[in-house]
C-alpha positions as CSV (number, residue, x, y, z in Angstrom):
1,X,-39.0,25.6,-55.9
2,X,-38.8,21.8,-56.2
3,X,-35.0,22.5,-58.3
4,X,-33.8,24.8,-55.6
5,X,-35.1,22.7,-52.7
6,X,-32.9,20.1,-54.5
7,X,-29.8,22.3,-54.7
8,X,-30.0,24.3,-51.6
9,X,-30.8,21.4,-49.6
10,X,-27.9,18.5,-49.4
11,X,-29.5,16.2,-46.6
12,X,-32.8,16.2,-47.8
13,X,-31.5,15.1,-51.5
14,X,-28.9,12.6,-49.9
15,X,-31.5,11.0,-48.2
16,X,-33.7,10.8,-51.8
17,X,-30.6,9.2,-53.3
18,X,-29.7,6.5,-50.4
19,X,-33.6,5.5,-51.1
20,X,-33.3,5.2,-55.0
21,X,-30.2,2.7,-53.8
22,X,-26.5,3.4,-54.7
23,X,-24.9,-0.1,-54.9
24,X,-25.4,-3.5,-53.7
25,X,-24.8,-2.5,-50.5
26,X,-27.4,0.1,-50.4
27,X,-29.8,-1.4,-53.1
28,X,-33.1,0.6,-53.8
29,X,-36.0,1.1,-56.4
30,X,-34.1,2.7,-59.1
31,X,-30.8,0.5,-58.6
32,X,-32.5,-2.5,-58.7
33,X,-34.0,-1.6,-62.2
34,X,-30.8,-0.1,-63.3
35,X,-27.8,-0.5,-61.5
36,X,-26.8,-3.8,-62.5
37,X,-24.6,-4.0,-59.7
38,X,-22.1,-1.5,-60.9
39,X,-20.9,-4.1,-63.5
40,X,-22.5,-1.7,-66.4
41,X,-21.8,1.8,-65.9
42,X,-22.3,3.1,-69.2
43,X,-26.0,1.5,-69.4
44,X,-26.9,2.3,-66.3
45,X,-26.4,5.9,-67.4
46,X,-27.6,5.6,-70.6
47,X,-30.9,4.0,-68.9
48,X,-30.7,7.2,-66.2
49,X,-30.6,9.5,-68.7
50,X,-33.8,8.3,-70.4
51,X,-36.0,8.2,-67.7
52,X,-35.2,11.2,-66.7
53,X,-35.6,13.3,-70.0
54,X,-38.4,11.4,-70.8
55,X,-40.3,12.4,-67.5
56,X,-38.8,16.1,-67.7
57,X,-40.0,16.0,-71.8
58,X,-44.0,14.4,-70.4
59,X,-44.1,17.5,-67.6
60,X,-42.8,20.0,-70.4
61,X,-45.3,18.9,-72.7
62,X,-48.0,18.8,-70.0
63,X,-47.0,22.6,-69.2
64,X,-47.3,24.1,-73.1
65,X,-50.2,24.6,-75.5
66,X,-48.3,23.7,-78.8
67,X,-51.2,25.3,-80.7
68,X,-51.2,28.7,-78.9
69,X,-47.2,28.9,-78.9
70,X,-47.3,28.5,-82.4
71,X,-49.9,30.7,-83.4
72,X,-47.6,33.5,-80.8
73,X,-44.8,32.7,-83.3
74,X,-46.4,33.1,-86.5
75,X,-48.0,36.2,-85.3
76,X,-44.6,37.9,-83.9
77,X,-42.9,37.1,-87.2
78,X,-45.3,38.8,-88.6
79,X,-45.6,41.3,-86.3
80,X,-42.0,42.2,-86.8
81,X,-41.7,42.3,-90.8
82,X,-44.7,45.3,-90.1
83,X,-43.5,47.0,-87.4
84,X,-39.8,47.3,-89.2
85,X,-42.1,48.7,-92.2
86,X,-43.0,51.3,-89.9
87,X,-39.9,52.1,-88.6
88,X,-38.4,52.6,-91.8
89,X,-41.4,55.1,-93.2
90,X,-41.0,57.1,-90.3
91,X,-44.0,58.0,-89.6
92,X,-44.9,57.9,-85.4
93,X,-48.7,57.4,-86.0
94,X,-47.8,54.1,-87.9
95,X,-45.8,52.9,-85.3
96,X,-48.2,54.2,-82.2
97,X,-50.7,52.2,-84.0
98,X,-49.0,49.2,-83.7
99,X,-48.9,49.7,-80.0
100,X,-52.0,47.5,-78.7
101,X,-50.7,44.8,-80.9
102,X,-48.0,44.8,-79.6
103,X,-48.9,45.0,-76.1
104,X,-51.4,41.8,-76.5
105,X,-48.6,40.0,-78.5
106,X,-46.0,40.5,-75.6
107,X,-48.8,39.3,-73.2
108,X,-50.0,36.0,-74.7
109,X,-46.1,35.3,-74.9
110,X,-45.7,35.7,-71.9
111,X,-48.6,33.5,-71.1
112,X,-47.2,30.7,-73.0
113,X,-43.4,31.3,-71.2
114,X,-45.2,31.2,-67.8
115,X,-47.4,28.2,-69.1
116,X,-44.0,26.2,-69.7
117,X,-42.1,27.1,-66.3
118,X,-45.3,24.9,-64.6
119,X,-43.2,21.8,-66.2
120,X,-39.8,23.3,-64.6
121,X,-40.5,22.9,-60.7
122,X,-40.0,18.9,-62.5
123,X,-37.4,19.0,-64.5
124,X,-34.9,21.0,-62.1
125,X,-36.1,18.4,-59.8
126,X,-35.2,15.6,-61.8
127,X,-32.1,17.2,-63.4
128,X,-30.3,17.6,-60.1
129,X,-31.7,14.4,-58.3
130,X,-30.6,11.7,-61.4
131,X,-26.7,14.0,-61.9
132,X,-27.0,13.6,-58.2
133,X,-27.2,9.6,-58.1
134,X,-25.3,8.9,-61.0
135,X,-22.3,10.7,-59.4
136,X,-23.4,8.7,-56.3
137,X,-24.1,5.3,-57.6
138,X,-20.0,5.9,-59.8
139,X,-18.5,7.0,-57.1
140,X,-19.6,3.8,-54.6
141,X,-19.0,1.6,-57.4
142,X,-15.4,-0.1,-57.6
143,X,-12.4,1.7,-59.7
144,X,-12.2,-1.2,-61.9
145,X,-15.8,-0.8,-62.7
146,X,-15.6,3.2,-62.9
147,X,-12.9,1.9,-65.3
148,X,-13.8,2.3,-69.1
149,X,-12.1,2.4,-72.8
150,X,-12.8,5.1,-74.9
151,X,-10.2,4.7,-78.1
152,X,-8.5,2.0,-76.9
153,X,-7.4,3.9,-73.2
154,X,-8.8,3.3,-69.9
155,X,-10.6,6.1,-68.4
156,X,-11.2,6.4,-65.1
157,X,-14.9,7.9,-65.0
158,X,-14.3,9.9,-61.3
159,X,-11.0,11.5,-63.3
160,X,-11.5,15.2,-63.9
161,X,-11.7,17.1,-67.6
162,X,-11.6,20.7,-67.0
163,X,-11.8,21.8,-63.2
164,X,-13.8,19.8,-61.2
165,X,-16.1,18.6,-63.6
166,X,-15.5,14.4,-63.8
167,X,-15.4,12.5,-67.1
168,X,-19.1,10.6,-66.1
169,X,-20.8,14.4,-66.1
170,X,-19.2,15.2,-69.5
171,X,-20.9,11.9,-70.7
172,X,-24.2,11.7,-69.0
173,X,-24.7,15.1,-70.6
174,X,-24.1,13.8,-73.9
175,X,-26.4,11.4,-73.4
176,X,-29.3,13.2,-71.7
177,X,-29.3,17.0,-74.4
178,X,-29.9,14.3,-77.7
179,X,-32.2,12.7,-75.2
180,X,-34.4,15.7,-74.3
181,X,-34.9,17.1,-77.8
182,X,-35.6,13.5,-79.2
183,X,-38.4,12.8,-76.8
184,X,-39.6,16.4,-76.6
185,X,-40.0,16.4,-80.4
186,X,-41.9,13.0,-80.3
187,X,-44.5,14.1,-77.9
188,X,-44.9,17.4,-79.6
189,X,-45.6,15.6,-82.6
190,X,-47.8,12.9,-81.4
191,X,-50.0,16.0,-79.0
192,X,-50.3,18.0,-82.7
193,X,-51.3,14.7,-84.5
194,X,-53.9,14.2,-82.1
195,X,-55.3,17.8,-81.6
196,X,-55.6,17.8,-85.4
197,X,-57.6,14.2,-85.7
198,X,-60.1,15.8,-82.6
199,X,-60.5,19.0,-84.7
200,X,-60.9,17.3,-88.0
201,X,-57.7,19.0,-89.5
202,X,-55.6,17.7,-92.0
203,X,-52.7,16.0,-90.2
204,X,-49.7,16.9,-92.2
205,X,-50.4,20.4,-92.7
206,X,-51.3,21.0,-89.1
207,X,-48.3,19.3,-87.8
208,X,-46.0,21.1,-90.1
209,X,-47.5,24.5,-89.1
210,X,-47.6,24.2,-86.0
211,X,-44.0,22.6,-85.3
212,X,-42.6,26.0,-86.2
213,X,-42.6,26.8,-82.7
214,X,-40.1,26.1,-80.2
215,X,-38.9,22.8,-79.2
């Protein structure tokens, strides 16, 4: 609800934006910390772009059991080598026997999928406010600093690639998709390292089995 507020409703994010501050003119929290006046594009979205996977990567790991999504996985892989065993025997009473496995495997997955949309409402949130104010803060920032070189030509970063999409979306998204998986992987990591020292596991092998899941 938080994303869609966000999209649906332009005034209201505007109005989120103008606070974070858009340039020296409009100085707030956020461009204070990272705006550098406008004299740094790149940075400031490189900065941008971490703070807002790594908050969207702390609510995603907030939302999921790591443990239960893994044992889901290991038990539908499983659950699919024997139920293609029974398809290929033909025999119905095989199969209708596998039913109530089934039914219990498709509802703790979708107890774990329902588990991780609690860490959405944050990350739409997020996603649209920071692409919001980095368009902002670029586009109230001065064409020689919108101004970059990318092998040795000047790009204008306000310039369009394909449609309407401009050359600073194209790069804040390189920069934030490596971003996501790096710091959902690390906090995945360090949450199995530390449910395996509370129950006594071994660390490797508990981190290793576990990481099968879904990232």
């Amino acid at each position: 609800m938080l994303g869609l507020w966000m999209l649906i409703d332009a005034s209201a994010r505007n109005a989120i934006i103008n606070l974070l501050g858009t340039s020296p003119r409009n100085p707030g929290p956020l461009y204070l910390l990272i705006g550098f006046g406008g004299q740094h594009v790149l940075v400031t979205m490189a900065l941008a772009g971490a703070i807002e996977m790594l908050i969207t990567a702390l609510a995603y790991n907030w939302a999921t059991d790591w443990v239960k999504a893994a044992t889901v996985q290991k038990w539908s892989s499983a659950f699919r080598k024997v139920q293609m065993e029974a398809i290929r025997s033909g025999k119905k009473d095989r199969t209708a026997a596998l039913r109530p496995h089934q039914d219990r495997l498709t509802r703790l997955s979708s107890e774990v999928s329902i588990a991780q949309f609690k860490g959405m409402a944050i990350t739409w949130f997020l996603l649209i406010l920071i692409y919001s104010w980095v368009g902002v803060v670029i586009g109230d920032a001065t064409v020689a600093q919108q101004t970059i070189f990318l092998g040795g030509t000047s790009v204008n970063l306000m310039q369009t690639v394909i449609g309407p999409i401009p050359v600073w979306f194209v790069i804040f998204s390189l920069y934030t998709v490596p971003l996501s998986l790096i710091f959902r992987r690390l906090l995945k990591h360090y949450w199995l390292q530390r449910y395996a020292e509370r129950k006594g596991l071994p660390i490797a092998r508990s981190a290793s089995g576990a990481t099968g899941g879904s990232s």
